[in-house]
BADO-914651 format. One record per residue (C-alpha): y, z, x. Coordinates in pm, whole numbers, plus 50000, padded with zeros to 5 digits. Each point is the difference from the previous one (the first is absolute). Example, Ala and Ser with C-alpha at 12.3 -4.5 7.8 and 13.67 -1.06 7.14 Angstrom:
495505078051230503444993450137
REM end
This chain:
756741138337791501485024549710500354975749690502735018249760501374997249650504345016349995502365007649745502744976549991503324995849783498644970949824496265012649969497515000850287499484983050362497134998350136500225007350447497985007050294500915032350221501604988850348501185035850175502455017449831500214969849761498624983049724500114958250004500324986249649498034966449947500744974449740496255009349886499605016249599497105018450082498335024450344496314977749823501484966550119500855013650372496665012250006498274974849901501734974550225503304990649798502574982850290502845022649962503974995850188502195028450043503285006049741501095029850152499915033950171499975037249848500115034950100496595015849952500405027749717497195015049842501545004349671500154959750013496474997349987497974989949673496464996949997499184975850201497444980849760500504998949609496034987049905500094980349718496035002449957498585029450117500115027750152495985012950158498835030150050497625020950146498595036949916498065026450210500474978850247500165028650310496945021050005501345033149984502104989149724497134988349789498465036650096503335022949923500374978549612496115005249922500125039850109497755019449723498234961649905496304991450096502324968050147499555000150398498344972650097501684973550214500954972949756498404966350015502394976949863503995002249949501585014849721502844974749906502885005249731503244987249940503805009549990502424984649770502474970150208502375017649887499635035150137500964989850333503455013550141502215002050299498935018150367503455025049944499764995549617501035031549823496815004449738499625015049674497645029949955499154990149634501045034949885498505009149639497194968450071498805007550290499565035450146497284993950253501804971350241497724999550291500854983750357497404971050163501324987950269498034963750119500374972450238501034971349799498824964450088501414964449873498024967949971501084967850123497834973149860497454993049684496175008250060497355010849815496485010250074501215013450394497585010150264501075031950175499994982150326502764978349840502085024549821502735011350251500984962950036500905003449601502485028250092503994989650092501205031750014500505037049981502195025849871499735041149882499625004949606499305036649854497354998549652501945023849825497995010149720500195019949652497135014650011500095015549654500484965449892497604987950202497365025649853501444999949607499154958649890496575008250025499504993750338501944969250052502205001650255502474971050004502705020049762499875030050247500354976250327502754975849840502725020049902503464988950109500595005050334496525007950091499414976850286503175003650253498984974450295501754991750321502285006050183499164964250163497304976149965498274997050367498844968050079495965004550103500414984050326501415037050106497415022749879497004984450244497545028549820500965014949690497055022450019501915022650217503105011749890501085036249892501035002049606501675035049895501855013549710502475025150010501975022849714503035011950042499244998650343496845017050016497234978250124497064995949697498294973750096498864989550358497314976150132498724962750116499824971249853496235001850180499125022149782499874976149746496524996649832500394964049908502194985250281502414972849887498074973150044497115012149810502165006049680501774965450014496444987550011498965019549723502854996249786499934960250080496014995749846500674979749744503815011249943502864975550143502645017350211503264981150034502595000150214502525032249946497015019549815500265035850218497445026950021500575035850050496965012750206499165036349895501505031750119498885027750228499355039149900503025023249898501294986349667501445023349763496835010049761498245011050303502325023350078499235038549944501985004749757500334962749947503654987150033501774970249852503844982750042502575015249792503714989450007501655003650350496884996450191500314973650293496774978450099499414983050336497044979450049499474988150368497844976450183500034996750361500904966950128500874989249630502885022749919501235022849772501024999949621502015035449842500375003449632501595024349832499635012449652502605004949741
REM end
């Protein structure tokens, strides 16, 4: 099932996606549907992608993971005495309130930010509160699925003296979507193909199996002694090909176009204005 959020004349809906159509629910949020909420139909609408919102708005956090693809770690530490394998995950955090739309026209922080990097990530939402998870138990945590891209300033991210929550929580930072897929349709998440394109030119390609912490390692690991709750969503890491890699490196400007795909899951396109 694809759980969505629409744009209404009174506000928002929130829908499932039946065909060519979307079926409002009397339900507030896509986190009660997913987590079990009984839900009746109040109506029928044309699908439209420039309905959509983000599917999920977190109101606690928003997880994430770094050099979480191998030859991503290697491409950011080129020229470092930095390539061993790491042995733990590297966790940060985005701002709540840096997530946007899946067709959400984006700002490019012109004057702020002139090194806007694309991450593009398999996103994952979960469904009920547990702390202290073994890994054998983590995919049971997980509700659902959806494509997010970890855009990133990374002279921000560089300038607060190494902190990087300011350069990964700008507004507009976190576009997710363009549906929320229920987990019951992705059997092995450890399998799917995750690529980035710019202006139509492919810059990131690869596998979700590629991951060096698979998902349900880094819910484990996140969950020692730190309570997830339902609606928290981690982002988990992105694949080589981001902009600072790039020879010359390359960054948005104004008028580029983003699409972040993942098979199976679907795929979000934000441009920047």
């Amino acid at each position: 099932m694809r759980w969505v959020r629409i744009a209404t004349d009174s506000g928002s809906a929130v829908g499932y996606l039946e065909g060519e159509e979307i079926v409002v629910t009397q339900l507030e949020d896509v986190l009660s549907a997913l987590t079990g909420g009984a839900y009746a139909e109040t109506g029928r609408v044309p699908f439209r992608e420039d309905a959509l919102l983000a599917p999920l708005l977190p109101v606690r956090n928003v997880h994430c993971i770094g050099w979480n693809y191998l030859p991503h770690f290697d491409e950011r530490q080129s020229g470092k005495d930095l390539k061993e394998i790491p042995e733990l995950p590297t966790f940060f955090s985005k701002a709540t309130g840096s997530v946007a739309g899946p067709y959400e026209s984006l700002p490019a922080h012109t004057g702020l930010a002139e090194r806007l990097d694309w991450e593009v990530e398999l996103g994952i939402v979960i469904g009920r509160e547990a702390v202290n998870v073994n890994p054998e138990d983590a995919l049971d945590l997980v509700v659902g699925y959806f494509v997010s891209n970890d855009i990133s300033a990374r002279d921000l991210q560089r300038g607060h003296g190494g902190q990087w929550y300011k350069g990964k929580s700008l507004d507009g930072t976190c576009p997710i979507g363009p549906w929320v897929v229920t987990a019951d349709e992705v059997p092995n998440p450890q399998d799917l193909d995750i690529s980035c394109s710019l202006n139509g030119e492919t810059m990131q390609s690869s596998n979700t199996k590629h991951m060096i912490f698979p998902i349900a390692s880094i819910i484990s690991h996140l969950s020692q002694g730190m309570t997830l709750y339902p609606g928290d969503i981690i982002l988990t890491g992105t694949p080589e090909g981001v902009g600072q890699a790039q020879d010359p490196p390359r960054f948005l400007v104004p008028g580029d176009v983003l699409e972040s795909t993942v098979t199976g899951i679907g795929t979000i396109r934000n441009p920047f204005r």
